[in-house]
mmCIF file as Biopython writes it, N, C-alpha, C and O atoms, coordinates in Angstrom:
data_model
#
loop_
_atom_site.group_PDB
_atom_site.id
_atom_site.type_symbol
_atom_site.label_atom_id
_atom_site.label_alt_id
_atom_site.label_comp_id
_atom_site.label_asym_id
_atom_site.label_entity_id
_atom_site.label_seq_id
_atom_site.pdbx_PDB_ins_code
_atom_site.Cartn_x
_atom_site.Cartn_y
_atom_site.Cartn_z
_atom_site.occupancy
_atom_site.B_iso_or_equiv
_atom_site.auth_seq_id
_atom_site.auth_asym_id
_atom_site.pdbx_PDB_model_num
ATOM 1   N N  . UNK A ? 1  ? 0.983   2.459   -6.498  1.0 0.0 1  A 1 
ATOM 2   C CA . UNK A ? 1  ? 0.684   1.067   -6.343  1.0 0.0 1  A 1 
ATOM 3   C C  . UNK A ? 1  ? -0.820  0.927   -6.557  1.0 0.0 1  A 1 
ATOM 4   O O  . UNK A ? 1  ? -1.636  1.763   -6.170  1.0 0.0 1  A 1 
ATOM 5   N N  . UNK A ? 2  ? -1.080  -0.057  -7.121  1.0 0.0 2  A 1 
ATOM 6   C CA . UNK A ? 2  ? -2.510  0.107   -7.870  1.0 0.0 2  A 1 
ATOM 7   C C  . UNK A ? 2  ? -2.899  -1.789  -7.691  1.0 0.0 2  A 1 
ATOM 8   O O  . UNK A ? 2  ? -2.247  -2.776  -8.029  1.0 0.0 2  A 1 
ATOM 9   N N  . UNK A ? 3  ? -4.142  -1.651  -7.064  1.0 0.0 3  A 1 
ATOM 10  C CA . UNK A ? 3  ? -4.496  -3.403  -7.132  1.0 0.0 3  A 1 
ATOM 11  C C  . UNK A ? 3  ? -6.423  -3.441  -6.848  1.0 0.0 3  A 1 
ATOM 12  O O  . UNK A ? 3  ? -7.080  -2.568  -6.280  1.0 0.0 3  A 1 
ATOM 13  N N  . UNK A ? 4  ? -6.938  -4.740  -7.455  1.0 0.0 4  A 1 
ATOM 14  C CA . UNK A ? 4  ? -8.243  -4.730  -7.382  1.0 0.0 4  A 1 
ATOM 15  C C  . UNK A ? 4  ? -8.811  -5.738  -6.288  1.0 0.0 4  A 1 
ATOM 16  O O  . UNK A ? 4  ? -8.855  -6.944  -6.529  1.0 0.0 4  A 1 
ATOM 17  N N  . UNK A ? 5  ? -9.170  -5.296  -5.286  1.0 0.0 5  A 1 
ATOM 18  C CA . UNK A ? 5  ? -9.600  -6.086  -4.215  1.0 0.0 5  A 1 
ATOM 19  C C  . UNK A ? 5  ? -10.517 -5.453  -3.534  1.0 0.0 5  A 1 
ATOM 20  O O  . UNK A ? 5  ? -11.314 -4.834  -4.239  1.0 0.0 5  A 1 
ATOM 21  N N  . UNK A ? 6  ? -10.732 -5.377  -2.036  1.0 0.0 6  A 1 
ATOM 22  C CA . UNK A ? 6  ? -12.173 -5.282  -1.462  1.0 0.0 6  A 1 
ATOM 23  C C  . UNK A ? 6  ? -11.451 -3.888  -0.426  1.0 0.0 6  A 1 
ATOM 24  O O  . UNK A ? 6  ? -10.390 -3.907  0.198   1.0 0.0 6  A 1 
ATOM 25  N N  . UNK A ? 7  ? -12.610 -2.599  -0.558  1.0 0.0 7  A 1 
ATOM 26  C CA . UNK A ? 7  ? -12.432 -1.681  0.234   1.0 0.0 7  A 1 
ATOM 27  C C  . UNK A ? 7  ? -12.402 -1.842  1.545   1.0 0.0 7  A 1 
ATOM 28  O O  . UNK A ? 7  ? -12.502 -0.821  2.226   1.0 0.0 7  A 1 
ATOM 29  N N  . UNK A ? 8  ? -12.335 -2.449  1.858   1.0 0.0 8  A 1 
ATOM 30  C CA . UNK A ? 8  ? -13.033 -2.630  3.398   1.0 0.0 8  A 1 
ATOM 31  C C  . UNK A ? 8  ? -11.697 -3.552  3.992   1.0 0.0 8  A 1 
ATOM 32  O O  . UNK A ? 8  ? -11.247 -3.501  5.136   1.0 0.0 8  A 1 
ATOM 33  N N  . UNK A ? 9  ? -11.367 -4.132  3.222   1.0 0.0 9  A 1 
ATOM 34  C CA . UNK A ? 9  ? -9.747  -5.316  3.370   1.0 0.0 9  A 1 
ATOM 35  C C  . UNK A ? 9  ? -8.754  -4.023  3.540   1.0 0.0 9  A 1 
ATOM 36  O O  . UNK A ? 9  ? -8.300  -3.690  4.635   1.0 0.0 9  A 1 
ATOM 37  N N  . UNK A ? 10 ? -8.407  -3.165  1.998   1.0 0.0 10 A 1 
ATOM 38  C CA . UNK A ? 10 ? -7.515  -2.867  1.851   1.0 0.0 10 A 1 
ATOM 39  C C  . UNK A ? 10 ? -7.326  -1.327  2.481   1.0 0.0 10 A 1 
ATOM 40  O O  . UNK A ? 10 ? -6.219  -0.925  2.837   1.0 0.0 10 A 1 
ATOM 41  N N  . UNK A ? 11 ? -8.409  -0.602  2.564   1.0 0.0 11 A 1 
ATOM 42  C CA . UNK A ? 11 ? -8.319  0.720   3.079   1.0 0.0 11 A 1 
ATOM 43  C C  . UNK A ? 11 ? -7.672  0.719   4.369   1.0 0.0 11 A 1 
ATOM 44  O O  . UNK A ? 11 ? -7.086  1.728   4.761   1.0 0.0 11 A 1 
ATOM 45  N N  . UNK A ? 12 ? -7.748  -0.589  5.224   1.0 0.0 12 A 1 
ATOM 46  C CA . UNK A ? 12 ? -6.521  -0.213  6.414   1.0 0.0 12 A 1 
ATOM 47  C C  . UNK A ? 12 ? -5.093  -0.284  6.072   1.0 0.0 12 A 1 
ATOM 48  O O  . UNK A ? 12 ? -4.317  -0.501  7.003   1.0 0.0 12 A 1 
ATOM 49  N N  . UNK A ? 13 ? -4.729  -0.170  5.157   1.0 0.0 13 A 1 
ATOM 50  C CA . UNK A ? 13 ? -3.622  -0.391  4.301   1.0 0.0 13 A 1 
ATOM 51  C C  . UNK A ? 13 ? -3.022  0.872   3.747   1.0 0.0 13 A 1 
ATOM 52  O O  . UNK A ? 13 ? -1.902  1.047   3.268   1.0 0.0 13 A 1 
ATOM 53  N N  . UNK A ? 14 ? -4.027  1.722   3.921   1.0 0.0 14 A 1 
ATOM 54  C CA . UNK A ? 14 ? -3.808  3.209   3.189   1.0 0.0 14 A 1 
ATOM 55  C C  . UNK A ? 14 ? -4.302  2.933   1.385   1.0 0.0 14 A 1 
ATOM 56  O O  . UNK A ? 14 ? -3.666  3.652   0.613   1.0 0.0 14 A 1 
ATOM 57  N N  . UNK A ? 15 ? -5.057  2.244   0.900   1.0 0.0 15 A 1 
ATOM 58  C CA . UNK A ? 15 ? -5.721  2.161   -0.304  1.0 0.0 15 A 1 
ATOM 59  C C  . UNK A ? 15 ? -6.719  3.309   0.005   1.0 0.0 15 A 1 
ATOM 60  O O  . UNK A ? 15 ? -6.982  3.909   1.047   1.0 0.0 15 A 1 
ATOM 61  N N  . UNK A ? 16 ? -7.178  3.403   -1.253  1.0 0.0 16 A 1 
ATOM 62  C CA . UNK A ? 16 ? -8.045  4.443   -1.693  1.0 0.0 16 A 1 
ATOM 63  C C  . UNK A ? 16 ? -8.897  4.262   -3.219  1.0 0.0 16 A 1 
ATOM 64  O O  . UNK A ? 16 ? -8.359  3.857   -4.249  1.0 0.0 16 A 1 
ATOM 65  N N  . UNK A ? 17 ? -9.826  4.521   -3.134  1.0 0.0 17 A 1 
ATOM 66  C CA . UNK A ? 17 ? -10.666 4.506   -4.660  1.0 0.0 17 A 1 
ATOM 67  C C  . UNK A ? 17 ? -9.458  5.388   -5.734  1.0 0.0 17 A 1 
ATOM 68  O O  . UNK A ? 17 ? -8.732  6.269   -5.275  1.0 0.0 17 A 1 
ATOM 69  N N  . UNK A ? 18 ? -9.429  5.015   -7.002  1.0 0.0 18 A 1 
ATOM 70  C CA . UNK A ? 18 ? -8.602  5.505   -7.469  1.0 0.0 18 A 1 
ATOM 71  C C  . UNK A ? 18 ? -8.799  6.684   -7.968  1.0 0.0 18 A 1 
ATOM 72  O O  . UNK A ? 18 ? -8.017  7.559   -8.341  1.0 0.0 18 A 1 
ATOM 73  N N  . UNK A ? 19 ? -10.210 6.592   -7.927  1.0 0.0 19 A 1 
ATOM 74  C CA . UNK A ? 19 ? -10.624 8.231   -8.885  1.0 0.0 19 A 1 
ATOM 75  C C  . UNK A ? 19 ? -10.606 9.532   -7.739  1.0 0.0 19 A 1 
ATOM 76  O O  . UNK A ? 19 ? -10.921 10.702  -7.955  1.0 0.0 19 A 1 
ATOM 77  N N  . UNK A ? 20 ? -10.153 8.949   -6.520  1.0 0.0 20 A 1 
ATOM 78  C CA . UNK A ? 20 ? -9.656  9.892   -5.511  1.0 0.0 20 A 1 
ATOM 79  C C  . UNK A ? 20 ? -8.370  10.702  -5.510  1.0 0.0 20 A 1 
ATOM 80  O O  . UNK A ? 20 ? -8.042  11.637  -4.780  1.0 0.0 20 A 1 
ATOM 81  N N  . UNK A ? 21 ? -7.406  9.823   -6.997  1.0 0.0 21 A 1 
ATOM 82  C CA . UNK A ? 21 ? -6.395  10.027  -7.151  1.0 0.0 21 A 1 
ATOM 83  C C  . UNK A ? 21 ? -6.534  10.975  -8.601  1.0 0.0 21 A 1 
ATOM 84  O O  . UNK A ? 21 ? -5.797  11.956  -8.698  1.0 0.0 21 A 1 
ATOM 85  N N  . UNK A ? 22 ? -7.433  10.675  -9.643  1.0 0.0 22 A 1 
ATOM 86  C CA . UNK A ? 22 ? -7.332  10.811  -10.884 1.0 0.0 22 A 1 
ATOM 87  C C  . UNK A ? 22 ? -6.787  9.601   -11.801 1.0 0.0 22 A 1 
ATOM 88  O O  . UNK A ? 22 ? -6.309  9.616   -12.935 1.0 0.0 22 A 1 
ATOM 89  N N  . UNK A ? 23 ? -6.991  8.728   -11.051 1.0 0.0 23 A 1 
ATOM 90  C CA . UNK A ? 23 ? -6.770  7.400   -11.790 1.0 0.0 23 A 1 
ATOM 91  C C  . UNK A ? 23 ? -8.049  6.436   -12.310 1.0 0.0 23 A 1 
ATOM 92  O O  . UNK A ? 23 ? -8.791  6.077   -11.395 1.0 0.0 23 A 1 
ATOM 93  N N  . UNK A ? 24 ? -8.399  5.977   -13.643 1.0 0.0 24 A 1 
ATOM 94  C CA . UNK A ? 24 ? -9.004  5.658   -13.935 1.0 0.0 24 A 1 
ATOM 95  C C  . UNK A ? 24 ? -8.551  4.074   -13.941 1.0 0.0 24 A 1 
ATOM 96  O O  . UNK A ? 24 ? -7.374  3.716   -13.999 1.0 0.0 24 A 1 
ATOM 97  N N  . UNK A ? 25 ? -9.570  3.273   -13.880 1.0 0.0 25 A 1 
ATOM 98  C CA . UNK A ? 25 ? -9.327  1.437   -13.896 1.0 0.0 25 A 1 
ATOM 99  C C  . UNK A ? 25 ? -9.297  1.542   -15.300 1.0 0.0 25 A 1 
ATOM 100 O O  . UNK A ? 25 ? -9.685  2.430   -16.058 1.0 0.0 25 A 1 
ATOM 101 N N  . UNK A ? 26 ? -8.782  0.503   -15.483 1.0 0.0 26 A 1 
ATOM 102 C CA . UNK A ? 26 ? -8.734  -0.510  -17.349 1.0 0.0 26 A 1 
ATOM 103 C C  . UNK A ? 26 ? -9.760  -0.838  -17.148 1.0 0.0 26 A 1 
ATOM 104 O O  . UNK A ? 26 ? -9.868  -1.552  -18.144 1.0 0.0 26 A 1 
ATOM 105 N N  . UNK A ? 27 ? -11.075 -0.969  -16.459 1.0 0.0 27 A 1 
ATOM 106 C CA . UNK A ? 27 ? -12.067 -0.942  -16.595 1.0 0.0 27 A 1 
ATOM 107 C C  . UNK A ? 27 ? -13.509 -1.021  -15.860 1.0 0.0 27 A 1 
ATOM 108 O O  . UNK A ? 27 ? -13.929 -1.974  -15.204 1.0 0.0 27 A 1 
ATOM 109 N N  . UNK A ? 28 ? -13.955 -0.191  -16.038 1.0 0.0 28 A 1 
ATOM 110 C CA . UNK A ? 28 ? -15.207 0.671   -15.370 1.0 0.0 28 A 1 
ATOM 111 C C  . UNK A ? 28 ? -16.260 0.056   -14.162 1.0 0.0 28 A 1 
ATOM 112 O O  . UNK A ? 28 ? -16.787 0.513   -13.148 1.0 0.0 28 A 1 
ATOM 113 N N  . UNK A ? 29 ? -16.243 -1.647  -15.096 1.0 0.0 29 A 1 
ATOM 114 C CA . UNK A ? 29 ? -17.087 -2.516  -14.027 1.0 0.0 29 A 1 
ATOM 115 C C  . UNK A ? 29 ? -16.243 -2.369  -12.537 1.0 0.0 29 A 1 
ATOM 116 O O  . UNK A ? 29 ? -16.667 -2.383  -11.382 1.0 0.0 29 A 1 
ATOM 117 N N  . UNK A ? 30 ? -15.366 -2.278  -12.887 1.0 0.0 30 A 1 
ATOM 118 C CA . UNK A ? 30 ? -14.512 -2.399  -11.187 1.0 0.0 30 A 1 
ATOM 119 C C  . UNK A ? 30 ? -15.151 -1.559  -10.123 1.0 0.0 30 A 1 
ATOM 120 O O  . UNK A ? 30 ? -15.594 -1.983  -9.055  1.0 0.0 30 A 1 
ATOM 121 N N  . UNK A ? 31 ? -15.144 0.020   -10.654 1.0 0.0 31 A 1 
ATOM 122 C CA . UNK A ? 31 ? -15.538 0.925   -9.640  1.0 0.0 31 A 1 
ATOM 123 C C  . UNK A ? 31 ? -14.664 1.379   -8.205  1.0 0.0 31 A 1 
ATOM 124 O O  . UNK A ? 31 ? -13.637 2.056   -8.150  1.0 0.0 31 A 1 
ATOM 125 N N  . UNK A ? 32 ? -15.405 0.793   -7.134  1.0 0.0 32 A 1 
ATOM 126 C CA . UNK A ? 32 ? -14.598 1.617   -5.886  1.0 0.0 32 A 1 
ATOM 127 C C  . UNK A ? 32 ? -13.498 0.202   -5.720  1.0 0.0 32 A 1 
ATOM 128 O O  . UNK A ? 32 ? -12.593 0.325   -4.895  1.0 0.0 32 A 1 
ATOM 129 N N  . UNK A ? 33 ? -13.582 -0.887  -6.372  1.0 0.0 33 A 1 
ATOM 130 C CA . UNK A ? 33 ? -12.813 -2.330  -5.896  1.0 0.0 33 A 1 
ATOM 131 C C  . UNK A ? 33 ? -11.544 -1.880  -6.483  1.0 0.0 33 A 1 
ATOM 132 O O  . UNK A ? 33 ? -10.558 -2.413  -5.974  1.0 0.0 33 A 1 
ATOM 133 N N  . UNK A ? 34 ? -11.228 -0.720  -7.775  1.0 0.0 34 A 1 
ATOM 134 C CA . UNK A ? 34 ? -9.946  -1.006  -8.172  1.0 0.0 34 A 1 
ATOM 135 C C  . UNK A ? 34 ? -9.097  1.067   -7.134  1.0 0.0 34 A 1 
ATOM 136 O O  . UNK A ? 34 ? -9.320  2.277   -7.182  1.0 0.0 34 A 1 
ATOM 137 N N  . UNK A ? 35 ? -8.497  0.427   -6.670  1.0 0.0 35 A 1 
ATOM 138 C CA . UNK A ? 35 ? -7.945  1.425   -5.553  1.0 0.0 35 A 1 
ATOM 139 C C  . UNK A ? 35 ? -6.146  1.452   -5.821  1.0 0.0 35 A 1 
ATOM 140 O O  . UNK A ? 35 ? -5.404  0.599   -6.309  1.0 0.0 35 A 1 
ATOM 141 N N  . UNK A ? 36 ? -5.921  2.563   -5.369  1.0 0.0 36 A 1 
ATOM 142 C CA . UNK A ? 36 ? -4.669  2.917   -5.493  1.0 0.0 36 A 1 
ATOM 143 C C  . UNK A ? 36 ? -4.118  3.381   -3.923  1.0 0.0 36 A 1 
ATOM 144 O O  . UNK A ? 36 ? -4.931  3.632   -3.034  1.0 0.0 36 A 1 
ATOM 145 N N  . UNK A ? 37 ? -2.697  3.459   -3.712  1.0 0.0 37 A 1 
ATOM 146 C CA . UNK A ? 37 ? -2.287  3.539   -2.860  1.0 0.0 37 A 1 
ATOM 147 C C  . UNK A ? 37 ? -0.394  4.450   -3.059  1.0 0.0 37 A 1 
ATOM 148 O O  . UNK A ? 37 ? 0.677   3.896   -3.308  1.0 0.0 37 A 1 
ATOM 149 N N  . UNK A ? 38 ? -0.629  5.672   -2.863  1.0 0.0 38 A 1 
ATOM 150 C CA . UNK A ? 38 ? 0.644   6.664   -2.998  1.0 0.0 38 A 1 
ATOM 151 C C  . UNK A ? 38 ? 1.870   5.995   -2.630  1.0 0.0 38 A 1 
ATOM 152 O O  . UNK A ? 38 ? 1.861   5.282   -1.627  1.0 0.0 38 A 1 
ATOM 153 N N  . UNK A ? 39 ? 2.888   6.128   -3.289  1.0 0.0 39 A 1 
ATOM 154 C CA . UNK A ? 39 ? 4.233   6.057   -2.815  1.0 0.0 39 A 1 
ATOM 155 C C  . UNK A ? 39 ? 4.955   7.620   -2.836  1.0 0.0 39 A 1 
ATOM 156 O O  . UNK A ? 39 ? 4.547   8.578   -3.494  1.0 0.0 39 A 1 
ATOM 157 N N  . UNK A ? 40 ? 6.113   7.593   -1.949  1.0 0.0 40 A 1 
ATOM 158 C CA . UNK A ? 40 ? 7.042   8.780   -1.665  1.0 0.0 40 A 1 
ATOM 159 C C  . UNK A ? 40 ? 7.203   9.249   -3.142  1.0 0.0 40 A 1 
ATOM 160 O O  . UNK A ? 40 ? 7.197   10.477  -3.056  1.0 0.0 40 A 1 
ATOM 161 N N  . UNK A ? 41 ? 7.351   8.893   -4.513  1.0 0.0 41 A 1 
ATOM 162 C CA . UNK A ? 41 ? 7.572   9.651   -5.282  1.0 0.0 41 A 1 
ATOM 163 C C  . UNK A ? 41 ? 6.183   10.104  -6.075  1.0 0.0 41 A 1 
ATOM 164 O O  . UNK A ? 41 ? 6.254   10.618  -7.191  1.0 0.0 41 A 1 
ATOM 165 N N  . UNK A ? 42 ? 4.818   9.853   -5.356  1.0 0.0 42 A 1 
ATOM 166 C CA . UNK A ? 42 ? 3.814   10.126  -5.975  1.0 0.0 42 A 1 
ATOM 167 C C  . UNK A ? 42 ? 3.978   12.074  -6.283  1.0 0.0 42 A 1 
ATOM 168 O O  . UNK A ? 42 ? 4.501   12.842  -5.475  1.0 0.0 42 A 1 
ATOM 169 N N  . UNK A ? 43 ? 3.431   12.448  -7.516  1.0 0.0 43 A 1 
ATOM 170 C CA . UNK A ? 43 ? 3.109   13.806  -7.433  1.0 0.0 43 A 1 
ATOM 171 C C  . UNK A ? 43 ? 1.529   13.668  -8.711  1.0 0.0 43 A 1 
ATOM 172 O O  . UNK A ? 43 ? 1.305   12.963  -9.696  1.0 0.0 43 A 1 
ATOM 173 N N  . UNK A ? 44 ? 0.612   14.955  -7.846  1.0 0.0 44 A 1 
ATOM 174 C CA . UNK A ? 44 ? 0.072   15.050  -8.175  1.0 0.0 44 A 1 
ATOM 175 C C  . UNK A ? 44 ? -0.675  14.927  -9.615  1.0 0.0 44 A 1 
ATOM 176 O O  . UNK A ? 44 ? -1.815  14.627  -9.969  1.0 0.0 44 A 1 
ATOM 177 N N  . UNK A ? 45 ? 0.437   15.279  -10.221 1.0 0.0 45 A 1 
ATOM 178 C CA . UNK A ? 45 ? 0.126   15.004  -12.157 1.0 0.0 45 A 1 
ATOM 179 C C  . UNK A ? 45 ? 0.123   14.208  -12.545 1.0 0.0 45 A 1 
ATOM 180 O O  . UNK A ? 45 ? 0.241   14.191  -13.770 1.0 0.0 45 A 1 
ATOM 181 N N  . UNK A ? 46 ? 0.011   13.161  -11.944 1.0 0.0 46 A 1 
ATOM 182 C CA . UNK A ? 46 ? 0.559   11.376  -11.947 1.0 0.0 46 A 1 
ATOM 183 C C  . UNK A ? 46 ? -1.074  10.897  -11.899 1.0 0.0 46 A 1 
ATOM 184 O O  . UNK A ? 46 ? -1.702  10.479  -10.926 1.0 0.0 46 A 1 
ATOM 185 N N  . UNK A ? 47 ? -1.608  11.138  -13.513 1.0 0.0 47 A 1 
ATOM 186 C CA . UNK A ? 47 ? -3.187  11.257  -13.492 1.0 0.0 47 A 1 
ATOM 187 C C  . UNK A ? 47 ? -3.920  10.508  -14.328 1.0 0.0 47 A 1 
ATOM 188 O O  . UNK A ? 47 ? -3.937  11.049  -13.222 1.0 0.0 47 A 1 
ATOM 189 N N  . UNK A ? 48 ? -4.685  9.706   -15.241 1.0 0.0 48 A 1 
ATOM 190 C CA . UNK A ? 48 ? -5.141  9.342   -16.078 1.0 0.0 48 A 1 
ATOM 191 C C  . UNK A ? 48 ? -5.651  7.931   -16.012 1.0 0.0 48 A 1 
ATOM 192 O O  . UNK A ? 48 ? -5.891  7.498   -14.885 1.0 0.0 48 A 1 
ATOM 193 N N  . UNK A ? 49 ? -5.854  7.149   -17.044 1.0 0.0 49 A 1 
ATOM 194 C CA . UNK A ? 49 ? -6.054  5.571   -17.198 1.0 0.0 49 A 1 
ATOM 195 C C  . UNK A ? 49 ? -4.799  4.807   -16.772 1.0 0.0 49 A 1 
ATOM 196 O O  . UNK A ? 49 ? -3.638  4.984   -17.142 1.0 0.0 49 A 1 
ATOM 197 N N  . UNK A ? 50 ? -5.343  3.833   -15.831 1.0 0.0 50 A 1 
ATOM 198 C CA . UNK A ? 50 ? -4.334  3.186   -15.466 1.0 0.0 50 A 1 
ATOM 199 C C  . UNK A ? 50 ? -3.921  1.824   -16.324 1.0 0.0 50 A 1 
ATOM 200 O O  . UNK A ? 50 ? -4.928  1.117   -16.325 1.0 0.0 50 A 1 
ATOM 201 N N  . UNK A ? 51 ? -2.816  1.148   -17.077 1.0 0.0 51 A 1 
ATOM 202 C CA . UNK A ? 51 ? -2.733  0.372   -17.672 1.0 0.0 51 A 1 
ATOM 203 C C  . UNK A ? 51 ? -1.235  -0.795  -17.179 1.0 0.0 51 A 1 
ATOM 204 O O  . UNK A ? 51 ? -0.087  -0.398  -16.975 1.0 0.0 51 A 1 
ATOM 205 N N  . UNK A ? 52 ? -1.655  -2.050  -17.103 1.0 0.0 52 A 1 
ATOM 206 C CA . UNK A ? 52 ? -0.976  -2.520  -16.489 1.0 0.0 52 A 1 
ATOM 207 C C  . UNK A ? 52 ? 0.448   -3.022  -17.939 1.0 0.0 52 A 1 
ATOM 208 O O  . UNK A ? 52 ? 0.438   -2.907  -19.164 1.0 0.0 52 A 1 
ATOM 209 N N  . UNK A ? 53 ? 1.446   -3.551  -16.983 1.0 0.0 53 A 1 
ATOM 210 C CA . UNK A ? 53 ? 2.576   -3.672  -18.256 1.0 0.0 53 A 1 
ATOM 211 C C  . UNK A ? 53 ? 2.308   -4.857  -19.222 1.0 0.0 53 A 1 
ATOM 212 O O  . UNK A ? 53 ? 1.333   -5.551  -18.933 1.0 0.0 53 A 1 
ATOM 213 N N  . UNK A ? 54 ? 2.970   -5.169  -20.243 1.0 0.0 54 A 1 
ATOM 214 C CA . UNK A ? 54 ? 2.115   -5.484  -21.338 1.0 0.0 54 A 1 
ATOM 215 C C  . UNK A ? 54 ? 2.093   -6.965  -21.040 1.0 0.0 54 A 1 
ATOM 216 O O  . UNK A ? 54 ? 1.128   -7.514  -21.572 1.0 0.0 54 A 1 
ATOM 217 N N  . UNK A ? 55 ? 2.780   -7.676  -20.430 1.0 0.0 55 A 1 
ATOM 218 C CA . UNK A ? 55 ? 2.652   -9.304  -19.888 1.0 0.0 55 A 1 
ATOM 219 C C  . UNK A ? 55 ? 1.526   -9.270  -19.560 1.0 0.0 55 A 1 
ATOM 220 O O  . UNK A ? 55 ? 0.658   -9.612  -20.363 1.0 0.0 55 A 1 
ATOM 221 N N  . UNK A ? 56 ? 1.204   -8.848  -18.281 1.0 0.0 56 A 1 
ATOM 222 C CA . UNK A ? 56 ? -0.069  -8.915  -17.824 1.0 0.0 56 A 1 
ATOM 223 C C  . UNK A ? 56 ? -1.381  -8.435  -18.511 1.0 0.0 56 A 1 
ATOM 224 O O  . UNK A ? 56 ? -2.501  -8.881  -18.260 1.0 0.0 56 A 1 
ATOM 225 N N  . UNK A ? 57 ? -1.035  -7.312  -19.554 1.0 0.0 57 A 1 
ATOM 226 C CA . UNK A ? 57 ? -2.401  -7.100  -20.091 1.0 0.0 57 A 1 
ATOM 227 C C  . UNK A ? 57 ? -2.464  -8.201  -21.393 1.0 0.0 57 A 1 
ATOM 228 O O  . UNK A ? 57 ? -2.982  -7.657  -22.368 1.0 0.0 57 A 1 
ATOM 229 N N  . UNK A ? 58 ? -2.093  -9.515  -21.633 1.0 0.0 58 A 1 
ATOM 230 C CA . UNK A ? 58 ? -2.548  -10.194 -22.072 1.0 0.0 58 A 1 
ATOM 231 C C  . UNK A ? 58 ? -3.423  -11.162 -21.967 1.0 0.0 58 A 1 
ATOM 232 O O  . UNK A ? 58 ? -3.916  -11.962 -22.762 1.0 0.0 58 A 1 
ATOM 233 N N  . UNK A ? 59 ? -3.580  -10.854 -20.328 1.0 0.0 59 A 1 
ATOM 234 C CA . UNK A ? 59 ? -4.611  -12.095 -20.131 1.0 0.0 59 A 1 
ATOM 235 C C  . UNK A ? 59 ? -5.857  -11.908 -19.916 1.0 0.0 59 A 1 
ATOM 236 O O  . UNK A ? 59 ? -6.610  -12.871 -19.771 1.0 0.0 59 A 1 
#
């Protein structure tokens, strides 16, 4: 689960910076704001640029 909002909101939530994960943002300005958060089928190799589905990356 992956969303861009405020560390300080979402880390009681179990969020996390994403590059804590090996997840990179769609883009860089974000920094520690774009955070990820594990689900039960997370595994480790589950690594790279994160890209959202293609509806949404039109806007």
């Amino acid at each position: 689960m992956a969303l861009l909002g405020s560390p300080d909101f979402y880390g009681r939530f179990g969020f996390r910076e994403s590059t804590a994960y090996g997840v990179t943002s769609p883009d860089a300005r974000w920094g520690g704001y774009f955070q990820v958060r594990t689900l039960s089928a997370h595994e480790p190799s589950m690594r790279g640029v994160f890209t959202y589905a293609e509806p949404f990356a039109r806007l």
